[in-house]
C-alpha positions in Angstrom: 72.8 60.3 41.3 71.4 60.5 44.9 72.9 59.3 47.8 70.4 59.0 51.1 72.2 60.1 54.5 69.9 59.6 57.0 67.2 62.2 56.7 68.9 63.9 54.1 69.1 63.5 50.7 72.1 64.4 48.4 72.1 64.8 44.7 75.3 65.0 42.7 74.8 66.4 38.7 77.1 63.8 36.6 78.8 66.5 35.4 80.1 67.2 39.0 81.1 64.0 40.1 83.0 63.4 37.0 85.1 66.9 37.7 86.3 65.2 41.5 86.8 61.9 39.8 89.0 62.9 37.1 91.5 63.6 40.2 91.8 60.4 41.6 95.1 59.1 42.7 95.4 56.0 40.6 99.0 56.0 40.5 102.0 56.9 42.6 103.0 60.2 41.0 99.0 62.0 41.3 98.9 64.1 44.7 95.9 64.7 46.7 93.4 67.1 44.9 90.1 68.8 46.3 87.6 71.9 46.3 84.2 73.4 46.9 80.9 71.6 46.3 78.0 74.6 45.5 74.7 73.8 44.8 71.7 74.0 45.9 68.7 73.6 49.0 65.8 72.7 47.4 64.3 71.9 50.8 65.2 71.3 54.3 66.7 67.5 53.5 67.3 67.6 49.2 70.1 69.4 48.4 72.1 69.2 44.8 75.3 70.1 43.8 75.9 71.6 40.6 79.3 72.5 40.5 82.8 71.8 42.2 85.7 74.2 42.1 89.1 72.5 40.9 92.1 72.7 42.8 94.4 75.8 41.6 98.1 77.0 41.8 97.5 78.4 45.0 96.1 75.9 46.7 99.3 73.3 48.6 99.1 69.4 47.5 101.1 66.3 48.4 100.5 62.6 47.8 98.6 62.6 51.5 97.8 66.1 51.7 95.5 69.2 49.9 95.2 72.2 51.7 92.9 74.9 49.9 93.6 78.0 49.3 90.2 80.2 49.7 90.6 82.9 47.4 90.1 81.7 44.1 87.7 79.0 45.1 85.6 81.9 46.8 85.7 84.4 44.0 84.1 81.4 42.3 81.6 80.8 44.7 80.6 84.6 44.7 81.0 84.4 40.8 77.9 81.8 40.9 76.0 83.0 43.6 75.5 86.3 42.3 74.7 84.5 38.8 71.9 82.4 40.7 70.6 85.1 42.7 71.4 83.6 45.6 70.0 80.3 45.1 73.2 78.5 44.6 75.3 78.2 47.6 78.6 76.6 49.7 77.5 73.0 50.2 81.0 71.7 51.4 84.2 70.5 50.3 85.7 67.6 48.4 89.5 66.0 48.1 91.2 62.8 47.5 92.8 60.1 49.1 95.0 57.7 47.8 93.2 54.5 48.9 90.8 52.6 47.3 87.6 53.1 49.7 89.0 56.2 51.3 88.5 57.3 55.1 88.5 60.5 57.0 91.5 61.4 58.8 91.2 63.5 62.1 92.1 66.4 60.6 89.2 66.2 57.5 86.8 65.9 60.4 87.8 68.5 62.5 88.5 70.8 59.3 84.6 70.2 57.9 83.0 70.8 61.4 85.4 73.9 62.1 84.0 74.8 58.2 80.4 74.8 60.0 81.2 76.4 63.2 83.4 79.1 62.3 81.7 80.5 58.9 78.4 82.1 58.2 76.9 79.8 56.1 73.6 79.8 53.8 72.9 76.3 55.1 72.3 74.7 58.4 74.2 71.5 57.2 77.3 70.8 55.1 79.2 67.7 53.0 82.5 66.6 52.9 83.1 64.3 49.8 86.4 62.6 49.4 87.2 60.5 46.5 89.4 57.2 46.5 90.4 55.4 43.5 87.1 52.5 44.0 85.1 54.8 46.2 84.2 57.8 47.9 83.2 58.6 51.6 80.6 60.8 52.6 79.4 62.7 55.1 76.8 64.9 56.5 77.7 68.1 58.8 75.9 69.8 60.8 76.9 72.7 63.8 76.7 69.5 66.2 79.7 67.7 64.3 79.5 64.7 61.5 76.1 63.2 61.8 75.9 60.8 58.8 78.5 59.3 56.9 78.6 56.8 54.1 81.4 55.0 52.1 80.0 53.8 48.1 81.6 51.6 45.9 81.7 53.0 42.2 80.5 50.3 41.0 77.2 50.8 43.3 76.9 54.8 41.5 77.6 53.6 38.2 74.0 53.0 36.8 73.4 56.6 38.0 76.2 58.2 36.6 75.3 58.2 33.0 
């Protein structure tokens, strides 16, 4: 599937998108998941993602919160960009919410546009992806802060998902 955000395009591999989704929080007990998107720049506005880390014993979750730990999510990440060659790369992070059509809270946005600011990247512009139980929301990130966002039914992906 591709989802247009603005000038930029953003292609997710099935196999990706049904990783995050198997982490929804469709009932009471299921606490707030998340982890890396990598993929790659095949051009200044088509990107892809190939692969998303799953969240791990060290990482801290609650039913409204997921707080990543980096190191085994980076030794990934270095796992597959060495196995690339460099070509695939840190393209943002992912997480759930426990609403249908989920929304940032403050602290996603400032956490994805500190993730910009603060770290040497590969990219000039990053995604934050977070998964709701009918939905997702996301957006694009750039040094500047969040520049596009988007929120998508499932139902809307689900000819693309196949």
């Amino acid at each position: 599937m591709t989802i247009c955000l603005g000038d930029t395009n953003l292609k997710i591999l099935p196999i990706s998108f049904h990783k995050m989704q198997a982490y929804i929080q469709d009932n009471d007990s299921k606490e707030e998941a998340g982890g890396i998107m990598l993929g790659y720049c095949m051009d200044e506005n088509n990107f892809s993602i190939i692969d998303v880390t799953m969240p791990n014993k060290e990482d801290k979750r609650s039913r409204y919160g997921f707080w990543r730990a980096s190191v085994l999510h980076q030794r990934f990440l270095n796992r597959l960009f060495k196995k690339s060659k460099g070509k695939s790369i840190y393209l943002g992070e992912w997480h759930t919410h426990p609403e249908d059509i989920p929304t940032p809270s403050c602290l996603d946005r400032k956490s994805i546009v500190d993730q910009i600011r603060k770290s040497k990247l590969n990219s000039d512009r990053i995604f934050s992806l977070i998964m709701g139980r009918k939905g997702l929301h996301l957006s694009l990130v750039k040094k500047e802060g969040v520049v596009f966002e988007r929120q998508l039914k499932f139902e809307e992906l689900s000819s693309s998902l196949d």
